[in-house]
C-alpha positions in Angstrom: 76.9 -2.3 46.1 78.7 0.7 47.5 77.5 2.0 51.5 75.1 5.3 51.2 77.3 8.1 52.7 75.6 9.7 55.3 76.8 13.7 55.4 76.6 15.0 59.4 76.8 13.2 62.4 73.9 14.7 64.8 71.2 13.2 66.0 69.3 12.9 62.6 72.3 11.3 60.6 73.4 9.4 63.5 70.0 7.5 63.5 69.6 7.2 59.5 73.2 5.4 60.2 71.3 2.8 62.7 68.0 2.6 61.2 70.0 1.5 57.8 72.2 -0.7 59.6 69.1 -2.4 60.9 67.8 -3.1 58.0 70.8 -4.7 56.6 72.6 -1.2 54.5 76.5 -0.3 55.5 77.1 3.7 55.6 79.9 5.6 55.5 79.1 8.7 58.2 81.1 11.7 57.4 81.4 13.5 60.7 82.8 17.2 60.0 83.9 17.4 63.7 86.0 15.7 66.2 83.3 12.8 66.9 82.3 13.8 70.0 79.5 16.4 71.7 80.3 19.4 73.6 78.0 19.3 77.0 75.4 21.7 77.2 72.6 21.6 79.8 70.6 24.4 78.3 70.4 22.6 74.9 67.9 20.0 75.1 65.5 18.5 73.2 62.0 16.5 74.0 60.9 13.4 72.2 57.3 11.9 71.4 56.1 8.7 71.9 57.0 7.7 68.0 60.3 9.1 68.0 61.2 7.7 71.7 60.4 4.6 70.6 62.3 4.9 67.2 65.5 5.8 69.5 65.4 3.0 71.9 64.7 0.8 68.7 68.4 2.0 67.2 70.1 1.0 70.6 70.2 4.3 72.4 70.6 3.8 76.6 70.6 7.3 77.2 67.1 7.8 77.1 66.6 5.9 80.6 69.2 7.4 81.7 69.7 11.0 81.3 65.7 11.7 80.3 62.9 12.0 82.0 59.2 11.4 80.9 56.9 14.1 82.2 54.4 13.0 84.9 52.1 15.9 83.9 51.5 19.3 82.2 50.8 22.5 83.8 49.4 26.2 82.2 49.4 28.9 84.2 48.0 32.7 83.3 48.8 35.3 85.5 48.5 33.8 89.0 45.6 31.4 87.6 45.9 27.6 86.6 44.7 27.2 83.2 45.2 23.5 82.9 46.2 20.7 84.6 46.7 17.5 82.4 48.2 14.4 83.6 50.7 12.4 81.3 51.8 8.5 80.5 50.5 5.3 80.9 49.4 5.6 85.1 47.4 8.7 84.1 44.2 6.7 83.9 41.4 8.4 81.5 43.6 10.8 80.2 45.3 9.0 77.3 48.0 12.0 76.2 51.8 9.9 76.4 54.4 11.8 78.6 57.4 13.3 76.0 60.8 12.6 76.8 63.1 15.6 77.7 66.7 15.1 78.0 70.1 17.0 76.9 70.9 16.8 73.3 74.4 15.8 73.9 73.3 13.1 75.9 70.9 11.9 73.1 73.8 12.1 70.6 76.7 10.2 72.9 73.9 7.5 73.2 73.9 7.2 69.3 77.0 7.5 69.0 77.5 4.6 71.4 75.3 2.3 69.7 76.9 3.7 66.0 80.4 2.1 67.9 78.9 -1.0 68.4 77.6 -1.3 64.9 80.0 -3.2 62.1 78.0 -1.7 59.3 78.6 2.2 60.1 82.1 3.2 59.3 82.5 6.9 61.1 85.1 9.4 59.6 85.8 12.4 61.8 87.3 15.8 60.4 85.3 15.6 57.3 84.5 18.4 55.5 82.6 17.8 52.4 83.3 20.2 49.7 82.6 18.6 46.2 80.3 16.0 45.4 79.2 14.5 41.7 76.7 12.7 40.6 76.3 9.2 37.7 74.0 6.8 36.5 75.7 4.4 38.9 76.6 6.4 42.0 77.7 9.6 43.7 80.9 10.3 44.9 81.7 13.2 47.2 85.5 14.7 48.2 86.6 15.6 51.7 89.1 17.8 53.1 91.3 18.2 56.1 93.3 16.1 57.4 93.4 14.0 54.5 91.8 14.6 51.2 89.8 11.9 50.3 87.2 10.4 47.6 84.6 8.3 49.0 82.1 6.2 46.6 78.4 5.3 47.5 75.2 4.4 46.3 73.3 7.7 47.3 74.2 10.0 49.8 72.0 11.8 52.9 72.8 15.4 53.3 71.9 15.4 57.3 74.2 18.2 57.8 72.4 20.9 59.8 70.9 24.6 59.0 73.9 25.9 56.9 74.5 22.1 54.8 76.9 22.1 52.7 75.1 19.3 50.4 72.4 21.5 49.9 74.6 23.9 48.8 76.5 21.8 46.3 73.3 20.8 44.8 72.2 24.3 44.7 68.5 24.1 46.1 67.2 26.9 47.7 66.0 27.2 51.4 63.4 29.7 51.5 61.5 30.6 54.8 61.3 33.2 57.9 64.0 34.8 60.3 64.0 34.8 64.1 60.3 34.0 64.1 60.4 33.6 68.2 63.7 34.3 70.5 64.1 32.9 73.6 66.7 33.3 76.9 67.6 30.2 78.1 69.0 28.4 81.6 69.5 25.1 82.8 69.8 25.0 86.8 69.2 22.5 89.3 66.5 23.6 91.5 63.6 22.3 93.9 60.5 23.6 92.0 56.6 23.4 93.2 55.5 20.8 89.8 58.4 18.0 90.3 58.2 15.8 86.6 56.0 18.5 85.4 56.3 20.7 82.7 54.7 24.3 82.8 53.8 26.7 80.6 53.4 30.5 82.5 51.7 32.8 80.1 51.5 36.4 81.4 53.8 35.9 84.7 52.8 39.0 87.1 56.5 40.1 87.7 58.3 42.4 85.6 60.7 40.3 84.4 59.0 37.4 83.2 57.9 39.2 80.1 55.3 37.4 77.9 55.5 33.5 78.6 58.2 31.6 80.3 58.9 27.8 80.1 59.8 25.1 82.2 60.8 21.7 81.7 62.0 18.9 83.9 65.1 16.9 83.6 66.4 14.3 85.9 68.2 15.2 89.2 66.0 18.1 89.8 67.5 20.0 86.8 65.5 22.4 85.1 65.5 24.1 81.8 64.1 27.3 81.6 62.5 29.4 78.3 61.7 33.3 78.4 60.1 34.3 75.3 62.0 37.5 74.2 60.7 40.1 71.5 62.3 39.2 68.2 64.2 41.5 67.7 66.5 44.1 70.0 66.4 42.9 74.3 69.9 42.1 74.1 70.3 39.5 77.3 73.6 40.5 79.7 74.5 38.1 82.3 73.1 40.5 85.1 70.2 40.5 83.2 69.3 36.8 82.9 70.0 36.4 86.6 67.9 39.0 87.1 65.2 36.7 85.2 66.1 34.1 87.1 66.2 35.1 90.7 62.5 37.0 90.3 61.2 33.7 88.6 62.1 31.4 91.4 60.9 33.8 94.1 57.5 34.2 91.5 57.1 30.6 91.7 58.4 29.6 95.0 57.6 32.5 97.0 61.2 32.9 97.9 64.2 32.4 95.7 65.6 29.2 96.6 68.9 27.4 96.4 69.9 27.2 92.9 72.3 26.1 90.9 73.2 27.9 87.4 74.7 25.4 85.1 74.3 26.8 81.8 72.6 29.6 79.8 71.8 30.8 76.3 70.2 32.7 74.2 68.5 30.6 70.7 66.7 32.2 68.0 64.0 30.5 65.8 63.5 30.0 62.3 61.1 28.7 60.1 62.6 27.0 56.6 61.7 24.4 54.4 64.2 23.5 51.8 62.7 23.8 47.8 63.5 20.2 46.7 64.8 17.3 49.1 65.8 14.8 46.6 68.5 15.7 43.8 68.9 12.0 41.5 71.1 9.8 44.3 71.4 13.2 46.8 68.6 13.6 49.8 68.1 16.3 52.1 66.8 15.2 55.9 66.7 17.3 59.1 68.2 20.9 59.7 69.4 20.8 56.2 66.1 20.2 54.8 63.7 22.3 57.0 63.8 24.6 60.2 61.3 24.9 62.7 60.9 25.1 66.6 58.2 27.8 67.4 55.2 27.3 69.6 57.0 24.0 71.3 57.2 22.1 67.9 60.5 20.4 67.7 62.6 19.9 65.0 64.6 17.1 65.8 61.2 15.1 66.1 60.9 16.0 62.3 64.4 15.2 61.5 64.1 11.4 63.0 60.8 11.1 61.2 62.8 12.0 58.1 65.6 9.4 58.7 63.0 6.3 59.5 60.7 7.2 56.5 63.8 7.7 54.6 66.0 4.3 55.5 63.7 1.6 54.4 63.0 3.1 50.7 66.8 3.3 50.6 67.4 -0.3 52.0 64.6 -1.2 49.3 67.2 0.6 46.8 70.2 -0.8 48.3 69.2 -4.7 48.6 66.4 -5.4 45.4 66.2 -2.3 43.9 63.6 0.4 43.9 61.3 2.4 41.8 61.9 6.3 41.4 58.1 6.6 42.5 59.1 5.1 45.8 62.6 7.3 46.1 60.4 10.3 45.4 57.8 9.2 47.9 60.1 10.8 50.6 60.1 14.0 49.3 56.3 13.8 48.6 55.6 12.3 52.2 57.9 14.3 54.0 58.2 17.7 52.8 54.4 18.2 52.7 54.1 16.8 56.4 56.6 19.4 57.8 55.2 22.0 55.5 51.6 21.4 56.8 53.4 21.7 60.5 55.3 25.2 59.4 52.3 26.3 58.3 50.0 25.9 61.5 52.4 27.4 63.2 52.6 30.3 61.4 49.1 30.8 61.4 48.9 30.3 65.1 51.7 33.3 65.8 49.7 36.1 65.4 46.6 34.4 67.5 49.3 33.4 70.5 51.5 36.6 70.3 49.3 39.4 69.6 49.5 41.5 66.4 46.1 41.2 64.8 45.7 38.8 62.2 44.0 35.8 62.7 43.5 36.5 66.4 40.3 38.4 65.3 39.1 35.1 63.5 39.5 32.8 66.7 37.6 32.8 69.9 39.8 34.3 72.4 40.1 32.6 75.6 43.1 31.9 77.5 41.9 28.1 77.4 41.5 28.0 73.5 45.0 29.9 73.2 46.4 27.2 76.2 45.3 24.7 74.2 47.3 25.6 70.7 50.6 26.1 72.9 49.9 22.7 74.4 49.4 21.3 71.0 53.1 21.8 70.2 54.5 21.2 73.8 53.0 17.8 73.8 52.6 16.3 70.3 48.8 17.0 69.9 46.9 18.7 66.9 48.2 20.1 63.6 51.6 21.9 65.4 52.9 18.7 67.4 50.8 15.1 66.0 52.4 12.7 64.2 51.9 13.3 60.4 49.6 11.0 58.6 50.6 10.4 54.8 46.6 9.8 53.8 47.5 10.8 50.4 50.8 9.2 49.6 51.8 8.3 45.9 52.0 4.7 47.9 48.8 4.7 49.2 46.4 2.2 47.5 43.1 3.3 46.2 40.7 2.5 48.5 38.4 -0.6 47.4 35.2 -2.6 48.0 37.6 -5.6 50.3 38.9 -2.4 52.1 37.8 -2.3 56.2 37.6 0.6 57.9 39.7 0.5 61.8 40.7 2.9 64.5 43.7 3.9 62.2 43.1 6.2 59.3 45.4 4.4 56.0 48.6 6.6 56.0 48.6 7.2 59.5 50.8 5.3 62.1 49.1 2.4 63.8 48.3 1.6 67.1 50.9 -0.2 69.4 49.5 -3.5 70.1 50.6 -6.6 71.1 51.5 -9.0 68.5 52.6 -12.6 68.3 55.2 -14.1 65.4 54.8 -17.8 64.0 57.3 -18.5 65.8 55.3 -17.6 69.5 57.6 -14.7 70.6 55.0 -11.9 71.8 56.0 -8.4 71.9 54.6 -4.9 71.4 53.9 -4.1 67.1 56.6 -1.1 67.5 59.2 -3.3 68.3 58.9 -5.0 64.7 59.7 -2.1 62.8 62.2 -0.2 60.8 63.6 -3.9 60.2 63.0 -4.2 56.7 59.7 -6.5 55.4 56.8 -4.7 55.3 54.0 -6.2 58.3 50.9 -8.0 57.5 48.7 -8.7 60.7 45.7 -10.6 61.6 43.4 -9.4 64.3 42.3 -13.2 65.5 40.9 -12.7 69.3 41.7 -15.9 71.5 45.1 -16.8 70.1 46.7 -15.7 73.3 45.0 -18.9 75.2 45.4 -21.0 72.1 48.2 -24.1 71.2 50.1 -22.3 68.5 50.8 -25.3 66.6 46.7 -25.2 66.5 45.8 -21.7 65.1 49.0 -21.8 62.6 46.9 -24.4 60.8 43.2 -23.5 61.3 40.7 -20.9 59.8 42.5 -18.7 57.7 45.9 -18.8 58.7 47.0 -21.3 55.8 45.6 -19.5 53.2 47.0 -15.8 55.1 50.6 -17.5 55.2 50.3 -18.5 51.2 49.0 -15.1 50.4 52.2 -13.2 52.3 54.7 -15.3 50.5 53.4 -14.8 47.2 54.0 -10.7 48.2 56.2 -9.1 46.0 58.0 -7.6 48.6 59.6 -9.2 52.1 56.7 -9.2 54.8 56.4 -10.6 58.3 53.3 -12.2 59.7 52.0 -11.3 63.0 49.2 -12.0 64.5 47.3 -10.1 67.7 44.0 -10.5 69.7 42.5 -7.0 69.0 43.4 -3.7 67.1 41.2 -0.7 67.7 38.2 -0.6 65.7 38.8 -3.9 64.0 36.5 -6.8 63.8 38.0 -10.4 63.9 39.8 -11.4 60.8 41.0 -7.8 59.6 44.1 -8.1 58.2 46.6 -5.0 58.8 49.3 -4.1 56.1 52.0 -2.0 57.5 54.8 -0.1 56.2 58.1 -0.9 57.8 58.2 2.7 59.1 54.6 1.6 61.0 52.2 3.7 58.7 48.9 2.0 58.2 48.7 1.5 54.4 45.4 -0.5 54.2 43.3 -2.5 56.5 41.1 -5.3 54.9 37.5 -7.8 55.4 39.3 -11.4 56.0 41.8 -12.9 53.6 42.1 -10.8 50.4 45.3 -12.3 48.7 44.8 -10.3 45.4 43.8 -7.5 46.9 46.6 -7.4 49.5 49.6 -7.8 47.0 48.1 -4.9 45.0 48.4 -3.1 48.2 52.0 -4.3 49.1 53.1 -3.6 45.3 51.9 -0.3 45.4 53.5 0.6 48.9 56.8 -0.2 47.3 56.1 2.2 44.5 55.2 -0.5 42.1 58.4 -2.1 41.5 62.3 -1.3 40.5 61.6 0.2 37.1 63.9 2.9 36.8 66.1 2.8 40.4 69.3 3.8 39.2 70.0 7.0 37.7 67.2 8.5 38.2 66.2 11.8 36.9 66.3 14.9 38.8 62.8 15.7 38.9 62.4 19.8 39.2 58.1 19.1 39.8 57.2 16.7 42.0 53.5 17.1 44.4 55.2 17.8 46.9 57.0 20.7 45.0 53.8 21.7 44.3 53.2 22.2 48.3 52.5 25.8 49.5 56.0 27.0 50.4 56.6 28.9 54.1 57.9 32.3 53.0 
């Protein structure tokens, strides 16, 4: 079977490239430029827990290396401290995980790296797509300069940023807002009073600091700094941001201190969310398929979301075959999660930024306002959680054998430790995105037992006939406790570690119904699919 032609080579198609390799599916990355990353301090990005871990899982070193995990959060109002929340594992009662902030080059030359290191990605620099056509067997797509060239695949991921030429070619519109928030931007290497924190300053009392300012730590005392600019007009000279600069220092330090400039910008928002996201073999993922970054939401944390719900319905496709219903399911899943995020942040603007609106409808203390900004600043709440995917076209009706646990079905489990058959323990995260889908047993005490005892007592027997008779691949795990789960639950999760039902004991009929409908039911009509113009998630409220 031809590769699946991956269209951009950024973060998000760079790590569809991996996650498909991992899961046994060759690509053929179509890099428009030269294959490398331009440096730029000021551009950075920060990661969640889930889409940390999904990095590290594709091979990426850079994370240890050029990122740092916060040790806390700080808001500030005026001169008053808002909030103080500590972050990660060592923070004791408080159970928020510490993001990961480092330079978006740095993030993208440690994908790159591990892309090099991987047989099944083939990367082509210098190529501009500028036809692509569409069978009952295929899709083939032309590139220009330096060589024209015709490349065949099996379906192709348009990952190709803001202005994507796939999205172009298969005409679907990209409807949304302009410059929703604006902000000035500087990366310097300072000594700051919050080392590994990140701060929020609403309302700084200096005349330059306008209405919020940011700041977010990086290794090597380097800082990146955010001023929230009007929308529109306040055009930013070099005198001026120094200006910004130098008074916010001496605001926060008392004195200006020794700094270091290393890089500065100015970066305007948008809020967009393409029409359709599947066209037949064509997808949509990332910037090409939806914009957002106000409030602290980030983007790129949609974008890899995108590529890992998206790789293991393709490597479905790709190795046994696949049902449109599943194909569509990453439209459906997708496209209403970041629709639901646009759309909480759009309702939040006018309560954060002034203007009337909903601000009227919302109680309006600093602390309730601190708390939506931290929302999308640390992956909490409707503008920065996880998405859940509770209603799914492969979600299983819920039945009588169904158990209730500390994960909702559709949303992504817990990261316990689990054990395989064949007695290698490691944490439940580091089992995914490799294909089979992931049927666990909560059975406390195995971690003191003789393995070659528990694989053959109680239920385990009957468990280990009931996964082989799946109608899909599935790994068997086992683990001594889940939240909210009693002993012999039994877990069934999607390779891309959504929750898709939990059940009472050993339900083998039950449980392949589940599986089968978590891989859309079967490979009834894979290939040449229609292109569907109504799908639910078409149906979603579009951001306008």
């Amino acid at each position: 079977m031809d590769p699946v032609i991956v269209v951009g080579a950024g973060p998000v198609g760079l790590a569809l490239s991996l996650a498909l390799a991992a899961q046994g599916v060759p690509s053929v990355l179509l890099d428009e430029g030269p294959g490398r990353d331009e440096p730029r301090p000021a551009r950075t990005v920060v990661l969640r827990e889930d889409t940390a871990d999904l990095v590290a899982r594709l091979g990426c070193s850079t994370l240890h290396d050029a990122g740092l995990r916060w040790a806390g959060w700080r808001s500030v109002r005026r001169k008053q401290l808002v909030r103080a929340v500590p972050l990660g594992e060592e923070a004791g009662t408080v159970p928020l995980p510490a993001p990961v902030h480092l330079p978006q080059h740095a993030l993208a030359g440690g994908l790159r790296a591990a892309v090099a290191a991987q047989d099944l990605v083939t990367m082509v620099p210098f190529s501009r797509v500028d036809t692509l056509e569409q069978d009952a067997h295929g899709i083939t797509v032309h590139t220009r300069e330096p060589g024209s060239t015709w490349w065949r695949g099996s379906y192709l991921v348009g990952c190709d940023g803001a202005r994507s030429t796939v999205r172009k070619l298969l005409d679907i519109r990209f409807p949304g807002r302009t410059a929703v928030e604006r902000h000035a931007v500087a990366a310097l290497r300072a000594q700051l009073p919050w080392p590994g924190e990140a701060v929020l300053h609403r309302a700084p009392p200096w005349r330059t600091g306008g209405s919020e300012i940011t700041a977010r730590p990086l290794p090597d005392d380097v800082w990146r700094l955010d001023w929230l600019l009007p929308p529109r007009g306040e055009l930013v000279t070099p005198d001026a941001l120094i200006t910004r600069i130098r008074d916010t220092l001496e605001g926060w330090c008392g004195e200006t201190p020794a700094y270091e400039l290393l890089d500065t910008g100015v970066y305007t928002l948008h809020h967009r969310l393409a029409r359709r996201w599947r066209s037949r073999r064509a997808f949509l993922a990332g910037d090409a398929a939806h914009l957002l970054g106000a409030l602290g939401t980030q983007g790129l944390d949609e974008g890899l979301r995108d590529a890992e719900n998206l790789a293991w319905k393709l490597a479905q496709a790709w190795h046994q075959s696949a049902s449109e219903l599943l194909l569509d399911s990453y439209q459906a899943e997708r496209r209403a999660a970041v629709a639901a995020r646009l759309r909480a942040a759009d309702q939040s603007l006018p309560i954060l930024r002034g203007g009337g609106g909903l601000r009227t409808l919302v109680p309006g203390s600093a602390r309730g306002h601190d708390t939506l900004l931290a929302d999308g600043h640390l992956g909490c709440g409707p503008l920065g959680a996880p998405p859940a995917y509770a209603h799914s076209p492969l979600a299983p009706r819920r039945a009588e054998a169904h158990a209730s646990v500390g994960t909702a079905p559709g949303a992504p489990v817990a990261d316990v430790r689990v054990t395989a058959p064949d007695g290698n323990t490691v944490r439940l995260r580091d089992r995914l995105g490799l294909g089979p889908l992931l049927v666990i047993l909560v059975a406390p005490g195995t971690g003191v037992w003789d393995r070659r005892h528990w694989l053959t007592a109680g239920v385990m027997p009957r468990l280990v006939d009931a996964v082989e008779a799946l109608p899909v691949n599935a790994e068997l795990l086992v683990t001594e406790s889940y939240p909210g789960a009693t002993a012999h639950t039994v877990l069934l999760v999607r390779p891309d570690g959504h929750l898709v039902a939990a059940f009472n004991g050993v339900r083998p009929a039950e449980l392949l119904a589940a599986a089968d409908t978590a891989r859309g039911g079967g490979a009834d009509t894979a290939h040449g699919g229609q292109d569907r113009t109504t799908t639910s998630s078409d149906r979603t409220a579009d951001v306008n």
